[in-house]
N, C-alpha and C positions, 0 to 999 in steps of 0.2 A: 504494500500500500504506500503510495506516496505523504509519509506521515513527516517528512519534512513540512508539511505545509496544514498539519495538525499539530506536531509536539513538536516545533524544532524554538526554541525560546529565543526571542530577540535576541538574550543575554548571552546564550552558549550555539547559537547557531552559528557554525562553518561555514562561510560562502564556500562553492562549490570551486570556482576559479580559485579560491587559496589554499583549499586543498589538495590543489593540483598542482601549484607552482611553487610554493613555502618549500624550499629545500631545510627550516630550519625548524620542521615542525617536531613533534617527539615523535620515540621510534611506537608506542601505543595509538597516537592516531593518522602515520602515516600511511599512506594508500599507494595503492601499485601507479606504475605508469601505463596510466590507460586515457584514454578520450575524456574530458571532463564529464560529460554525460554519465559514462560506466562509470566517473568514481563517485559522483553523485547519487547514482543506485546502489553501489555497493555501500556507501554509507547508509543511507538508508534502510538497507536491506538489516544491518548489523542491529541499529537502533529500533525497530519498528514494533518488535513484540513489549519492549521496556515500556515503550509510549503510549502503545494500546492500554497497556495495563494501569497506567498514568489517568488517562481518559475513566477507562472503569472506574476507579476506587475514590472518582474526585468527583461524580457527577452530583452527587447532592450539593457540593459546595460549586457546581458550575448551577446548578439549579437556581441555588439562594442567592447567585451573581446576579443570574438573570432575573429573576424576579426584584431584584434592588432596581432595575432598570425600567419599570411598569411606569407610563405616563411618559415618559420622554417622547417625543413627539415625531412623527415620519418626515423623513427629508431625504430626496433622492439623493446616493451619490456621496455621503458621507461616512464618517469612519467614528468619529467620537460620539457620546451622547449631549455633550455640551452644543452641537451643533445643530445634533436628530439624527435619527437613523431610518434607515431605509430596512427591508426584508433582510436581505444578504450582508447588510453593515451591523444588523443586531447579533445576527449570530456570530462574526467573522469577530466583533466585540468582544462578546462573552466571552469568548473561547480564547481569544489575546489576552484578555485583560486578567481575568481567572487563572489560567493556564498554561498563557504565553504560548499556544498553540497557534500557528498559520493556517487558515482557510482562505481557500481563492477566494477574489472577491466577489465572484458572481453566483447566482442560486445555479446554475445549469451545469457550472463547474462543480460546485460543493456535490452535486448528485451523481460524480461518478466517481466521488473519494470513500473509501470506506466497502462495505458489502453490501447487498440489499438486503433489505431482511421486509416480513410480512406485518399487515397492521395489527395480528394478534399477539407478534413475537417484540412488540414495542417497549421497551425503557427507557425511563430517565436518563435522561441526556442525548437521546438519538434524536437525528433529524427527520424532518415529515419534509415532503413538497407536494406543492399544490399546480394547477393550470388555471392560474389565477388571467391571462390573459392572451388564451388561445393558442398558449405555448408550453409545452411540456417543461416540468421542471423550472418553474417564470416564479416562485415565493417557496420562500422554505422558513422554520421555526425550528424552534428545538422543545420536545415535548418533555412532559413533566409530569406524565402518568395519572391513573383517574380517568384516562382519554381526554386529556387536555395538553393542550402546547400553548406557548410564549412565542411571540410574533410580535413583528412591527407593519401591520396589514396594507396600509395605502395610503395619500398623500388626503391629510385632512384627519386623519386618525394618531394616537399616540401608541406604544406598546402595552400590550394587552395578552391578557389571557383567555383563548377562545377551547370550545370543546369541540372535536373533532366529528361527534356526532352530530353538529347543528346541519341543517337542510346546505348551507353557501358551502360549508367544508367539504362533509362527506361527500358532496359530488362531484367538487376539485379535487379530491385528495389524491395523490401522485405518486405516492408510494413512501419508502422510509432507508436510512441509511445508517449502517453501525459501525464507528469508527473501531475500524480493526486492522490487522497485519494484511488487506487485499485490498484490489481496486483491480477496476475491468479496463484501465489507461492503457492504449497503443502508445507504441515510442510519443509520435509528433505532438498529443495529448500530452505526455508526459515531459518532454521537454519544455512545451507553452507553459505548463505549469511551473516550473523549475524557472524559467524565466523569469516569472511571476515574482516569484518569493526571492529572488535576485533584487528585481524594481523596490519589492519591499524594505529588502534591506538598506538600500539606499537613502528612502526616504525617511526609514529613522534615524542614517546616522547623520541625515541634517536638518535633525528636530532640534 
């Protein structure tokens, strides 16, 4: 699973290009000489069960992150709550801010991270998407059991907690995703992503 872009923490995450090039790294996280891409999966590969396990044991305390977040208000396009957030910015939030985990920014991307899993096999802390606008995988939340999810629904709304069973849900609902050690990413998929979380780093180191 490309869980660099779930559990890779601002604070200890590797750029990918410096673990390729650092001749002067130590001999425990040194990586072969291969294509940036390959030593970007193989790190990956190495970390991914540790992080999964990260994600499990912390979702109630990712729960009670997101629910401190209720009323902040929808605003396309944005990352903090001071600002608002949009669908894909609440959760990409949460999961930062709690966790220090990376999630693409968009709901379309977040829905091929992870496994699929079924709406009966649902827990805390997995994610839901919806076809909120004629598009497969267009809003996602992260649910909080009870048959209820946390969302920041649409422009004119604030973050709220909706139940999965209402009439507008259950008929959008798009399926669910559990962050684990898989993901169904082709290379080109997987490099756009890896890109991603590059751009990210950048723009935090000039916060």
């Amino acid at each position: 699973m490309l869980l660099h872009l779930l559990g890779l923490s601002l604070s200890v995450f590797i750029c990918v290009s410096a673990q390729a090039s650092d001749s002067a790294a130590s001999a425990d996280s040194a990586l072969p000489k291969e294509s940036m891409f390959q030593a970007g999966k193989s790190y990956i590969f190495r970390v991914s069960d540790r992080l999964a396990d990260t994600v499990t044991g912390k979702s109630e305390d990712l729960i009670n992150r997101a629910m401190e977040v209720i009323g902040v208000r929808y605003r396309w396009d944005t990352e903090l709550p001071q600002s608002g957030l949009d669908g894909s910015g609440f959760v990409g939030y949460v999961f930062k801010d709690k966790l220090g985990f990376l999630l693409p920014c968009k709901s379309t991307q977040m829905s091929r991270v992870g496994k699929p899993i079924t709406r009966e096999e649902l827990q805390p802390g997995d994610l839901v998407f919806f076809n909120t606008m004629r598009l497969t995988f267009s809003h996602v939340g992260i649910y909080v059991g009870d048959n209820k999810f946390i969302h920041s629904p649409s422009k004119g709304t604030n973050v709220r907690v909706d139940d999965l069973g209402s009439l507008y849900w259950d008929k959008r609902f798009d399926g669910a995703r559990r962050l684990d050690s898989s993901d169904n990413l082709n290379d080109a998929e997987r490099q756009e992503l890896l890109n991603e979380v590059k751009n990210l780093k950048r723009k935090s180191q000039s916060l």
